[in-house]
C-alpha positions in Angstrom: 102.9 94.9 59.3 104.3 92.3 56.5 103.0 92.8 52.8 103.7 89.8 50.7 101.6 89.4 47.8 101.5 87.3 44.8 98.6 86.7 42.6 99.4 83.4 40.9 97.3 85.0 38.0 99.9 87.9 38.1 102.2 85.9 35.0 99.6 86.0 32.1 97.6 89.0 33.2 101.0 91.3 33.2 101.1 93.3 29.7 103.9 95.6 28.6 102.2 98.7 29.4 102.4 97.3 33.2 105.4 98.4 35.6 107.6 96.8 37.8 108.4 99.6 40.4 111.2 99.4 42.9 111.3 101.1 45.6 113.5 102.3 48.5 113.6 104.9 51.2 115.9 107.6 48.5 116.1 106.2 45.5 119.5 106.7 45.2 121.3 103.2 45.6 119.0 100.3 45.9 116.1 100.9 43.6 118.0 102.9 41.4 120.6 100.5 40.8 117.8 97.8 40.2 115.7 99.8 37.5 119.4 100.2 35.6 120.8 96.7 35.8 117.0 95.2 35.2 116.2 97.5 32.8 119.3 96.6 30.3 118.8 92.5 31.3 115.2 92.3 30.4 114.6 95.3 28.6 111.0 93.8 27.0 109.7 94.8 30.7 109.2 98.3 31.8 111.4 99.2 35.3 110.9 102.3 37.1 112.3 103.2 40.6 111.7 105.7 43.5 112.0 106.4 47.0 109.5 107.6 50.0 112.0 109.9 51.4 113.0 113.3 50.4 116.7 113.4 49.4 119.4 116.7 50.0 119.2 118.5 46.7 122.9 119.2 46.8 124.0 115.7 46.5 126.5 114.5 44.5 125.4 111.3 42.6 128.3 110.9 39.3 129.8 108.4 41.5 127.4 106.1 40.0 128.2 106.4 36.7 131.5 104.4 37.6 130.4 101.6 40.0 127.9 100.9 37.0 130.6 101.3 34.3 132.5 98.5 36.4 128.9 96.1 36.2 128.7 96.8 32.4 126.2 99.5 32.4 125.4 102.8 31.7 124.2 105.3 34.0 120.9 107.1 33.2 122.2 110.1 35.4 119.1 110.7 37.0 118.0 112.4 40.0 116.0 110.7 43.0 112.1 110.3 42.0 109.8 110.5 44.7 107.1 107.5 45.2 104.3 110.2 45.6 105.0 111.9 41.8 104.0 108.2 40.9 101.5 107.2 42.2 98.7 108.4 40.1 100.3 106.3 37.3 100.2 103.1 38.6 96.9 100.8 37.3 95.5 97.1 38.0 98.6 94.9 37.6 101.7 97.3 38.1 104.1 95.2 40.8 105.8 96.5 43.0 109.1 95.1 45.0 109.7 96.6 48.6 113.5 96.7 49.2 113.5 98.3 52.6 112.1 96.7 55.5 110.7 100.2 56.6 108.3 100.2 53.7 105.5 97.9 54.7 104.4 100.3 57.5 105.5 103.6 55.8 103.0 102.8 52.7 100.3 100.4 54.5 97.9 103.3 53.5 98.2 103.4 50.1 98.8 99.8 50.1 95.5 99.2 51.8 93.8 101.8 49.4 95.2 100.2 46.5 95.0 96.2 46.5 95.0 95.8 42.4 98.7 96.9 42.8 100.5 93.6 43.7 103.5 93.9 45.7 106.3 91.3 46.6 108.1 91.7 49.7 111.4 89.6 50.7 111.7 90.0 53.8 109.3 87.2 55.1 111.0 84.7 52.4 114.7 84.7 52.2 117.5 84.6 54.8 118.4 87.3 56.5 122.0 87.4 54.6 120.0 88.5 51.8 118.4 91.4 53.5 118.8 94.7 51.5 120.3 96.7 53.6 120.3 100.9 53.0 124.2 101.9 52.3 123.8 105.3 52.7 127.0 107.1 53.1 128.7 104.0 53.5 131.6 103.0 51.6 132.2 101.5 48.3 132.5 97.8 49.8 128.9 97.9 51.5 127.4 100.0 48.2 128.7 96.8 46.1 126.9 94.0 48.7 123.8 95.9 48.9 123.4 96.1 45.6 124.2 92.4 44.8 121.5 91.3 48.0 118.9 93.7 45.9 119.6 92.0 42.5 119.4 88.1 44.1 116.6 89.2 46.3 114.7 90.5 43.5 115.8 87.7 40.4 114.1 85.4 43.6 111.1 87.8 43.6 110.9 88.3 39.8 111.6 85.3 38.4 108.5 84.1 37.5 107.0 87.5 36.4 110.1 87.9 34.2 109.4 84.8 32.7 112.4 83.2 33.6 112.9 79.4 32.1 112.6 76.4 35.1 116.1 75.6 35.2 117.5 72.2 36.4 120.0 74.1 38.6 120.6 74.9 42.1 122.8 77.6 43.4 125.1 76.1 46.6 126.1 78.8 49.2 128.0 77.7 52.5 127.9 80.1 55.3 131.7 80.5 55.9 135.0 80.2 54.4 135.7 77.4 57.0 133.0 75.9 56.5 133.3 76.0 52.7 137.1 74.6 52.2 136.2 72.0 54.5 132.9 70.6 53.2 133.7 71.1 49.2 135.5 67.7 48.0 132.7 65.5 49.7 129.9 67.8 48.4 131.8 67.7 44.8 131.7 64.1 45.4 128.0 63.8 46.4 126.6 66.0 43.6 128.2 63.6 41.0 126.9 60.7 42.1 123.7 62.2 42.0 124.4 62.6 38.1 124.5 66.7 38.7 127.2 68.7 37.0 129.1 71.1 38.6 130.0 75.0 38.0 132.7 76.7 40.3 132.6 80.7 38.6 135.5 81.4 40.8 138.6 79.5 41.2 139.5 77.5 43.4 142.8 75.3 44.6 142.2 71.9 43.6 144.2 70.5 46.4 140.3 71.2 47.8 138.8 68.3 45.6 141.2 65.7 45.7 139.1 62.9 45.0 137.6 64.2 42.2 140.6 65.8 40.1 140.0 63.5 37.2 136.6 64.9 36.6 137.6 68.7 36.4 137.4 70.4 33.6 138.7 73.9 32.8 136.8 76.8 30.6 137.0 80.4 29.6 134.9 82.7 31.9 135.0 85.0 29.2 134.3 83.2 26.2 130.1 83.5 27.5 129.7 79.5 27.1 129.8 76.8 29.3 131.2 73.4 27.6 128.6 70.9 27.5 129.0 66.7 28.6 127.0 63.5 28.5 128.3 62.8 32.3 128.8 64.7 35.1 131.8 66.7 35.0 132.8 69.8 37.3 133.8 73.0 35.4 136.1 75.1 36.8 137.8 78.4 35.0 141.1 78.4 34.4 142.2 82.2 35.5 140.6 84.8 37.6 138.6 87.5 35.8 139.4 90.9 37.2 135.1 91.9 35.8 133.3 88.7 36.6 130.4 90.2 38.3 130.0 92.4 34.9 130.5 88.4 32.9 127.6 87.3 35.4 125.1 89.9 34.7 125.4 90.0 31.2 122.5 89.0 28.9 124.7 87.0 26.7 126.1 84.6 29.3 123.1 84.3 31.3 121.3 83.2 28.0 124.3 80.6 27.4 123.4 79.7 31.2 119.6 78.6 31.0 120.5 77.5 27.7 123.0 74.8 29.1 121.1 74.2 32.3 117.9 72.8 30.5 119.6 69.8 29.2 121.8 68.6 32.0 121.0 68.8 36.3 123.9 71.6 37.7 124.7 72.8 40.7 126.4 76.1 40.6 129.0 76.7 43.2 128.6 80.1 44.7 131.2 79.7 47.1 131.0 81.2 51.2 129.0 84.0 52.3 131.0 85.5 54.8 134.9 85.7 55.0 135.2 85.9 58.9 132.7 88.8 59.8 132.5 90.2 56.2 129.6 89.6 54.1 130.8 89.0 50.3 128.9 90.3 47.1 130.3 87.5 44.5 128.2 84.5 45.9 125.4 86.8 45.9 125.7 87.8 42.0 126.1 84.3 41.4 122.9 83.4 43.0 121.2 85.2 40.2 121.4 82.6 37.6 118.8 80.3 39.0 115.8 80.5 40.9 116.7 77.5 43.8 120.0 78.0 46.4 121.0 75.5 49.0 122.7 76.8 51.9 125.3 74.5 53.7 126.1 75.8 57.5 128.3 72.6 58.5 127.0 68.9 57.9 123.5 69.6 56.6 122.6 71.0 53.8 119.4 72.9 53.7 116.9 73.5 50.2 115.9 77.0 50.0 112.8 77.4 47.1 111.4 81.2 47.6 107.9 81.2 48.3 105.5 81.7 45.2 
């Protein structure tokens, strides 16, 4: 069973005393991270968070604290909430995002019993390379990608509820490293003939885009602004930051962001998805900062809009 619904209404009838409830199988990495890291971003919605299965009351969670400390957030220090002790709150209009694929058939019940409550479910509307999978007991590395496929999943499912602006900007992913290195000077190349500005957020070697050296520019990461031009340009920092995912998901720079991308067309250069076999979490994070992505998996590039 597959649960994916939106009511276009869903934008003007949400009020703040409505909730946006994520939820995953514990409630102890993937919805609890999102309620956090959404709750500081857009703090004039309410988040909440739970999971449908019980968790081992002896667990240690402070390890939390520090991989959120690293984003640029603090931890709540919480236990896991189950979805049952929440259910009698929700009312008409609540949302609610599925991050497991389990979920659908685990709650078609209540779902059934209770079609006011719209839900949004991803997995019948983004790649599978955004799937959120459930790190449990898995190590830092796979903690850190699933919660950077939950936050671009759910920005994608979100973005219109959160009111988000409509941003002349498209997020470029290419599949491989390969794939990447060899495609990136033509693509460069393409995008400003097109009269789109480009945004690399991590560096690269410009031996990589030879034939357009003369129309990189350099910037500050840090500085939370993005130089602005009358012609296309590509922007490029300077040095590597040692937080950028925590630069990335900070209100500050992502209101610099949509600021700068309503007056000029921008493609932001998330870079590969995979180095060899390994999924990577800093294309993902950089997926958040506009609703469109474009996915490149060798000479065709392929327009990716989530479904409304």
């Amino acid at each position: 069973m597959v649960i994916s619904k939106v009511r276009h209404s869903i934008v003007a009838c949400m009020s703040k005393s409505n909730k946006i409830i994520f939820l995953c199988k514990r409630n102890i990495v993937r919805s609890y991270f999102a309620e956090v890291i959404f709750s500081a971003l857009y703090p004039n919605f309410q988040f909440v968070s739970a999971g449908v299965i019980s968790h081992e009351s002896n667990q240690d969670f402070s390890w939390r604290s520090s991989f959120l400390a690293n984003w640029g957030f603090d931890d709540p220090g919480r236990n896991p909430k189950s979805f049952a002790s929440l259910e009698d709150e929700l009312v008409d209009g609540d949302v609610i995002v599925l991050l497991d694929t389990d979920l659908p058939d685990l709650l078609s019940r209540y779902f059934s019993i209770n079609s006011s409550i719209v839900v949004l479910n991803a997995f019948n509307q983004l790649p599978d390379w955004a799937f959120t999978f459930d790190p449990f007991n898995m190590g830092a590395s796979d903690v850190e990608l699933a919660v950077s496929r939950v936050l671009f999943t759910s920005h994608k499912l979100l973005w219109k509820i959160l009111n988000l602006p409509n941003l002349n900007a498209t997020t470029a992913f290419w599949e491989s490293t390969e794939c990447f290195l060899d495609e990136i000077d033509s693509f460069c190349e393409n995008e400003l003939s097109k009269g789109r500005s480009l945004l690399f957020l991590h560096p690269i070697s410009r031996e990589y885009i030879i034939s357009n050296t003369e129309h990189i520019y350099l910037f500050d990461l840090t500085e939370n602004q993005i130089p602005i031009s009358a012609t296309p340009v590509i922007w490029m920092p300077e040095f590597e930051v040692m937080f950028s995912h925590r630069q990335l998901l900070s209100k500050s720079w992502l209101a610099t962001f949509h600021d700068v991308t309503r007056l000029s067309p921008m493609t932001v250069i998330a870079g590969p998805l995979k180095y060899g076999d390994v999924y990577l979490s800093a294309p993902l994070l950089s997926g958040n900062l506009t609703y469109n992505f474009e996915v490149s998996s060798g000479p065709r590039n392929d327009l990716r809009t989530p479904k409304a």
